[in-house]
C-alpha positions as a printed Julia matrix, in Angstrom:
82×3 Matrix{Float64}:
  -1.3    13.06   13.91
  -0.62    9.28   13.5
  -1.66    6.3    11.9
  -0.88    2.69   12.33
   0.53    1.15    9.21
   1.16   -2.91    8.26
   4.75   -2.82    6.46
   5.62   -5.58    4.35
   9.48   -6.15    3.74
  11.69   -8.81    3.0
  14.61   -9.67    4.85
  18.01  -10.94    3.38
  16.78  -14.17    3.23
  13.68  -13.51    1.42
  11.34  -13.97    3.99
   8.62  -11.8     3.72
   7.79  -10.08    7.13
   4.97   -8.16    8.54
   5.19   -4.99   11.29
   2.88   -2.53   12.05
   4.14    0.87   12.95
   3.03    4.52   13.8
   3.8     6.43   11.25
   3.27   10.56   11.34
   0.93   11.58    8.53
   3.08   14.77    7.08
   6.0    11.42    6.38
   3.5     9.43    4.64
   2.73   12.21    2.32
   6.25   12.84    1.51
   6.37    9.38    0.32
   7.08    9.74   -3.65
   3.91   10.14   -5.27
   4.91    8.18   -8.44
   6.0     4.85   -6.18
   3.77    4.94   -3.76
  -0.18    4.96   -2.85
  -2.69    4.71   -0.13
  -5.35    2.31   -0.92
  -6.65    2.0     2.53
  -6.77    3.8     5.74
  -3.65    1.16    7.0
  -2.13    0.62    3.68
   0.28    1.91    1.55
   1.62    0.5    -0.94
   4.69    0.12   -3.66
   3.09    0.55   -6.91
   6.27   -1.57   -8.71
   5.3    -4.52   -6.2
   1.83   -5.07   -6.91
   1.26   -8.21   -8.48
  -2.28   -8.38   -9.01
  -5.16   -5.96   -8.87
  -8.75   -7.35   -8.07
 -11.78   -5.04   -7.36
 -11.49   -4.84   -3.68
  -7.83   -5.29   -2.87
  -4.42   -5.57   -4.62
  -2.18   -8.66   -4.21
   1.76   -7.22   -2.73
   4.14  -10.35   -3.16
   1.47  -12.6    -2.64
  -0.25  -10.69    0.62
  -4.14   -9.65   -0.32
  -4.25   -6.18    0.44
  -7.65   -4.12    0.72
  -8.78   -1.38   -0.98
 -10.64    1.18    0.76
 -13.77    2.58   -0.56
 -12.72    5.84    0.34
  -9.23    5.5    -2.04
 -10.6     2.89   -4.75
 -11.58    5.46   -7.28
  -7.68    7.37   -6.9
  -6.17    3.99   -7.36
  -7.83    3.54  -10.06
  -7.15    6.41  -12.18
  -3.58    6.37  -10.99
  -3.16    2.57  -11.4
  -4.94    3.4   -15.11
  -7.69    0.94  -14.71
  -9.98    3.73  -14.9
């Protein structure tokens, strides 16, 4: 099964770029647990790159990122804000 993803990722120049890609669900889950999390059903995100955390969605580099009902309560426990 797939999923479509918004990446995030910035270039040599520092430009911050957006792409959205299929991505097979057994890869996302190989993802390392300890840098990574799913906070929505489209999101993924770096753990060392968020910048802010608000109640509803995390700020990545400056990009507001939504946080899905469905994975607010994991993020919080593994973000320890819960």
């Amino acid at each position: 099964m797939y999923i479509l993803i918004s990446v995030y990722s910035k270039n040599r120049n520092r430009y911050l770029t957006k792409f959205i890609t299929r991505i097979n669900i057994e890869v996302m889950e190989q993802l390392p647990a300890d840098m990574f999390i799913r906070v929505h059903k489209s999101f993924v995100v770096s753990l060392r790159h968020i910048d802010i955390v608000e109640r509803h969605q995390v700020k990545v580099r400056g990009v507001a990122i939504p946080i899905g009902l469905t994975y607010r309560e994991q993020f919080q426990i593994k973000y320890g804000i819960r």
